[in-house]
C-alpha positions in Angstrom: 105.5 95.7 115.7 108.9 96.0 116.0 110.5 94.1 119.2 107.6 91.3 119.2 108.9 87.9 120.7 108.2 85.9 117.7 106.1 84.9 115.0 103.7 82.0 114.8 104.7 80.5 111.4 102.1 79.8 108.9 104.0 78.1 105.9 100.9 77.5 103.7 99.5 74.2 102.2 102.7 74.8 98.9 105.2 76.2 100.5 105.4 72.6 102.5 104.7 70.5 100.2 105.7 71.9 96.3 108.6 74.7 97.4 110.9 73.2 99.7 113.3 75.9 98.2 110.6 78.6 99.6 110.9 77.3 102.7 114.7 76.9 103.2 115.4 80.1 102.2 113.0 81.8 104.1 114.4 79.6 107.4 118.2 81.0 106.3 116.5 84.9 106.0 115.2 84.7 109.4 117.6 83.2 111.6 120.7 85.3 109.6 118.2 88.3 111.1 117.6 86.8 114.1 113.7 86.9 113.5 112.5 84.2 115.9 109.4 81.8 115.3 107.8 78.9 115.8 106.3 76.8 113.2 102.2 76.5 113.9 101.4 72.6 114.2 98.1 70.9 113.8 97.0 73.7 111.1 94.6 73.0 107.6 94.7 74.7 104.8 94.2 78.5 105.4 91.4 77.9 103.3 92.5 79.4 99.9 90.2 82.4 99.5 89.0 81.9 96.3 87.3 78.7 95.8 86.2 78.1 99.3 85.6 81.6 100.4 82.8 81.5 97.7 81.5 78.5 97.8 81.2 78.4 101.3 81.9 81.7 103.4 80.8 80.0 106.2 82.8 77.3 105.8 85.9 79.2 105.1 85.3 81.9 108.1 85.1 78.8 110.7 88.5 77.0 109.2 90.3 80.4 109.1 89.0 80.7 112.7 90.4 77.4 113.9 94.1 78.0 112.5 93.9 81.6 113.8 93.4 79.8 117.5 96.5 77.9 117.4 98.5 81.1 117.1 96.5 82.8 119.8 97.1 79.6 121.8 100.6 80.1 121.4 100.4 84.3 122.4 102.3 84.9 119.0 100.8 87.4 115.7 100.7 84.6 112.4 103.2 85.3 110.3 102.7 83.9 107.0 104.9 83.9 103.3 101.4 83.1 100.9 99.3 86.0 100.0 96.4 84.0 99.7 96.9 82.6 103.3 97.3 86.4 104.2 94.4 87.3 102.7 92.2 84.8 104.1 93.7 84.8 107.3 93.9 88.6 107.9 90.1 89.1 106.9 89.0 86.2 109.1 90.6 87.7 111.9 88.9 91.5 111.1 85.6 90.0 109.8 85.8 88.2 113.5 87.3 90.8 115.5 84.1 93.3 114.2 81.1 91.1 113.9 80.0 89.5 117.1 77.1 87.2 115.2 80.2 86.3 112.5 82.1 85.4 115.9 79.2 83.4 117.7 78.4 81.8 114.7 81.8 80.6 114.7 82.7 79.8 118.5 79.9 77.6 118.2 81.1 75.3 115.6 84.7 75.8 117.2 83.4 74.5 120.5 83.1 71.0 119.0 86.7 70.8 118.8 87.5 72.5 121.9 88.6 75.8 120.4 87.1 79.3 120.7 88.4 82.0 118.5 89.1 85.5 120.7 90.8 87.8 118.5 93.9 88.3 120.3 96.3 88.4 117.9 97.7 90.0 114.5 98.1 88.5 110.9 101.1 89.6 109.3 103.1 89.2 105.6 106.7 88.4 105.6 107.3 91.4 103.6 106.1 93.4 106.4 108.1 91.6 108.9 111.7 91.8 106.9 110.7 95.3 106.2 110.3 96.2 109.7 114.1 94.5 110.6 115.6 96.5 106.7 118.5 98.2 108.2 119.5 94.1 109.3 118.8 93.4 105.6 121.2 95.7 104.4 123.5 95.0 106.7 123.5 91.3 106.1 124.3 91.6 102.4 127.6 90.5 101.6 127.5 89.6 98.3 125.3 92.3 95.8 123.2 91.4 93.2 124.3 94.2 91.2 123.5 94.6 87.8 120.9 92.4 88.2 118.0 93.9 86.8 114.4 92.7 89.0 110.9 92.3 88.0 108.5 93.2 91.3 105.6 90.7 91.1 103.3 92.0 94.4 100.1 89.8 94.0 97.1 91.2 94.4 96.9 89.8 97.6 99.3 92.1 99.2 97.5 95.0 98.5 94.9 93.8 101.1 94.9 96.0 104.4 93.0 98.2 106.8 93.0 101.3 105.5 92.2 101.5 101.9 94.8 104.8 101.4 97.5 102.0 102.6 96.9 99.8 99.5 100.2 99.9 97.6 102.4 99.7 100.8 103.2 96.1 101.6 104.0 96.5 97.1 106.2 99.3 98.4 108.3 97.3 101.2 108.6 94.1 98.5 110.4 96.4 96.3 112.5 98.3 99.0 113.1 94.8 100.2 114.6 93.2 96.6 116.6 96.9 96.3 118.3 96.2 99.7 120.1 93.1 97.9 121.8 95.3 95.8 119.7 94.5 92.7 118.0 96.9 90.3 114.1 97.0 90.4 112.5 97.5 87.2 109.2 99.3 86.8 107.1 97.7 83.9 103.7 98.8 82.6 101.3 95.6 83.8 102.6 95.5 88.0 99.0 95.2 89.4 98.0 92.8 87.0 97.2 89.0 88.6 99.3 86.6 87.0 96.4 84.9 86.0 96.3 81.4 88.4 92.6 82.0 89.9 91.2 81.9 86.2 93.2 78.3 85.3 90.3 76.8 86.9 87.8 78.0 84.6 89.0 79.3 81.3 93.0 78.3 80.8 93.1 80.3 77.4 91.8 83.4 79.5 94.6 82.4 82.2 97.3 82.1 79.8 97.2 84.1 76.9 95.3 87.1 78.1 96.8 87.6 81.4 99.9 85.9 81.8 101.2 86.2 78.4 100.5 89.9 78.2 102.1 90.1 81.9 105.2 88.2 80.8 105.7 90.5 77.9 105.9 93.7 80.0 108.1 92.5 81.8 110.4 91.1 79.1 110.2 94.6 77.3 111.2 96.4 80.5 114.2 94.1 80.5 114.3 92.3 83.7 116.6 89.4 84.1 114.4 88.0 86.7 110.7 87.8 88.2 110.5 88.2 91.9 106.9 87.4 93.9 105.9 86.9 97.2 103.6 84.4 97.1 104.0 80.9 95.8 100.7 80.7 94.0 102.1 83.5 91.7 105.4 81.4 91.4 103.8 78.2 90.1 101.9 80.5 87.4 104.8 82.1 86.0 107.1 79.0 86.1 104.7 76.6 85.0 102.7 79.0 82.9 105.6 79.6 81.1 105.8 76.1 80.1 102.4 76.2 79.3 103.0 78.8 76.8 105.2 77.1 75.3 103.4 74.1 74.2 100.2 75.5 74.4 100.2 78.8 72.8 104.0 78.7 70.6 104.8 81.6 72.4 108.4 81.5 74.4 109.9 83.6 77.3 112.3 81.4 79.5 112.2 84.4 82.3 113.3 82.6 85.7 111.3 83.6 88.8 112.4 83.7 92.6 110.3 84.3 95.9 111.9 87.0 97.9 113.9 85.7 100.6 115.7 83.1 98.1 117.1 86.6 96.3 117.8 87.9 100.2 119.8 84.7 101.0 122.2 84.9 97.9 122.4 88.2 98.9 123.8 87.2 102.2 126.4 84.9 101.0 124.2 81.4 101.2 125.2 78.9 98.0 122.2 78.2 95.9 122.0 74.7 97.0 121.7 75.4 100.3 118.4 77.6 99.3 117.2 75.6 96.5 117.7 77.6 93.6 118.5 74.2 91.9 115.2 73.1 92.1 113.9 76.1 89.6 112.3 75.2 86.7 114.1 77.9 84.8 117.0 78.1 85.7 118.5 81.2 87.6 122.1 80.7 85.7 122.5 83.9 84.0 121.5 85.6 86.8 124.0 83.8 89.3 126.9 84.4 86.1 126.2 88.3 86.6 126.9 88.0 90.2 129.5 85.5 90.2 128.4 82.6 92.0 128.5 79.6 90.8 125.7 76.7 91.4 
């Protein structure tokens, strides 16, 4: 989809209201690139797939549907930084697209708000839309992260798409995408497992100690200085989770964790306060000490 005018930005439910640092960095990433968009106003909740997608497919179809309008109203494919949104989002729009008594179903409750859903445009991850601009990447790093060894945190989310056979790729571009800052990604042992946040709802010890905990230690023993994720649901986990460990379980791992584009703006010379990497739970200071930047 390279050359497209812009992106209709979907920043997710989080992203605007827990991770302002999310948000500003990705703003930085994007207009350093020249990726143009426009923020989607007048949107709801995606709705998280989990939790409403089962209780209520229904329910969750129609609301995906109405959000999905607003880009289509605008002419412009979503573009969103939440693999949950881009899960729910990017099947609503298939499941719609292909089923023509899904997509009656749904026009007719849309029509009470004066929307009809017509399937006109695309739902895309901002790991595939960096990826597609990566030569700009590289070429906007002026300051490496060398020596600064990376822990790839996909989300199970990301390996949604079309074609099953294309499963792993959106994983692929997240790590090509961390490599371009000069950083060294790490391959641990436990990658596809979920960092354990859909299970805090119903069994916390199953969340933390069996998932998480076992997730954390991989990556500790493969050495990585840092976590990086693409999704902000799995950054609230592993930051919080952590903490959780802590007093909950005894057990202790202090591993900081960054969404993408905050690693892609250091990269590009941007001071940590201007991309909220001061707001971090766990602190990112050994990691900014290898690189020599100072908060």
């Amino acid at each position: 989809m390279v050359g497209v005018a812009g992106y209709a930005m979907f920043w997710s439910c989080w992203i605007e209201t827990r991770f302002p640092n999310i948000e500003a960095s990705t703003r930085r990433v994007l207009e350093r690139l020249g990726v143009e968009y426009r923020d989607m106003e007048g949107t709801s909740c995606c709705p998280e797939p989990f939790y409403t997608g089962l209780l209520d497919r229904e329910v969750w179809l129609t609301v995906a549907a109405r959000n999905l309008t607003i880009a289509e109203s605008m002419g412009l494919p979503v573009l969103t930084m939440c693999n949950g949104c881009y899960e729910t989002l990017f099947e609503a729009n298939e499941v719609l697209k292909e089923d023509a008594e899904a997509r009656e179903r749904v026009n007719r409750e849309l029509s009470r708000v004066g929307r009809r859903f017509q399937g006109t445009v695309e739902v895309r991850h901002l790991v595939e839309a960096l990826h597609e601009v990566i030569d700009r990447v590289r070429g906007a790093v002026v300051k490496p992260l060398a020596g600064v060894r990376v822990a790839v945190h996909p989300g199970c989310h990301l390996y949604r798409s079309k074609r099953p056979e294309d499963w792993r790729v959106k994983a692929d571009m997240l790590k090509e995408l961390v490599a371009a800052t000069g950083a060294e990604v790490v391959e641990y042992k436990l990658e596809r497992l979920c960092c354990g946040f859909p299970q805090r709802s119903f069994n916390e010890d199953l969340s933390l100690k069996e998932t998480l905990n076992l997730k954390l230690r991989s990556i500790v023993e493969a050495g990585a200085d840092l976590i990086a994720v693409a999704c902000p649901t799995c950054y609230l986990q592993f930051e919080v989770g952590q903490a959780d460990l802590k007093s909950k379980v005894g057990v202790e791992y202090n591993v900081p964790v960054a969404y993408f584009t905050e690693l892609l703006a250091l990269s590009f010379g941007f001071k940590p306060g201007e991309v909220g990497l001061d707001l971090h739970r766990i602190p990112l200071t050994k990691v900014l000490e290898k690189v020599g930047v100072s908060r």
